[in-house]
N, C-alpha and C positions, 0 to 999 in steps of 0.2 A: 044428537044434532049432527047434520052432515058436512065437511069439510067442502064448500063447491069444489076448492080446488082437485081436490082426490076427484072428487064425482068425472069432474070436467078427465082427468089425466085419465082416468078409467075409460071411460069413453071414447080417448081417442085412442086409447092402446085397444080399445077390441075395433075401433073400426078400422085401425092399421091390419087386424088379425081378419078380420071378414076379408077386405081388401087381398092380402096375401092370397087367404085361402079360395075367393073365385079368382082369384090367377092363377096360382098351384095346383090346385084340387077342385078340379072343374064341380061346380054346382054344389058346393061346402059352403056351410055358415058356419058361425063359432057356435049354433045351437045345433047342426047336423053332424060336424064333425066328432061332437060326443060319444056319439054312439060305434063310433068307429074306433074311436083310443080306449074307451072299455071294452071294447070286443080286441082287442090286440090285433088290430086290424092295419091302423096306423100307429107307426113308435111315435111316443109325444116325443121321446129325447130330439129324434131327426124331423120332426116338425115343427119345435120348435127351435131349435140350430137352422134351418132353413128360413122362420120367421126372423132371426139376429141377420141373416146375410140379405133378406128382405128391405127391413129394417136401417142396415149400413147403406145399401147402395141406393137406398135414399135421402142417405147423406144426415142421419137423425144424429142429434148429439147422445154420447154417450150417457148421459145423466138420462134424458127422455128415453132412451133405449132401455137402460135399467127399471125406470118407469112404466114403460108398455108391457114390460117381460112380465114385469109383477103383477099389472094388472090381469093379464092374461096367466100366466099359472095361478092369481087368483081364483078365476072363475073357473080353471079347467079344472079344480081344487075342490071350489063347491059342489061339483058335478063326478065328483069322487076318482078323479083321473089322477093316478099318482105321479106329482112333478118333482118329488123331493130327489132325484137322482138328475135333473136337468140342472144346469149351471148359471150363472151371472156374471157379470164382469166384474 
């Protein structure tokens, strides 16, 4: 059974993460940018450090922010991008 909640927060934390990434990283999706953090192409650490300062100076609460982190090193997670060295608050 699926929590909506989760479903819903997951959602809007990758579409804060797409968002970022066509501002940042011109012509990035959270599905193109895969291929670039497994090639070591891009550092996830400094990608996503850049998505928390994205994030802040949108003024997000901390709790939401801990939220979207998650749902996003979730999915960078299933796509076998290693996030366990990137941080939380």
């Amino acid at each position: 059974m699926c929590d909506v909640t989760h479903t819903q927060t997951t959602g809007t934390g990758l579409a804060h993460f797409a968002k970022f990434l066509s501002l940042r990283i011109q012509k990035q999706t959270p599905d193109t940018i895969i291929s670039l953090l497994t090639k070591g192409k891009v550092n996830t650490y400094v990608l996503l450090d850049q998505f928390v300062s994205y994030l802040t100076k949108q003024n997000i609460a901390v709790t939401s922010l801990n939220l979207y982190i998650a749902a996003v090193r979730s999915y960078l997670e299933y796509y076998d991008v290693d996030t366990r060295t990137v941080f939380t608050f």
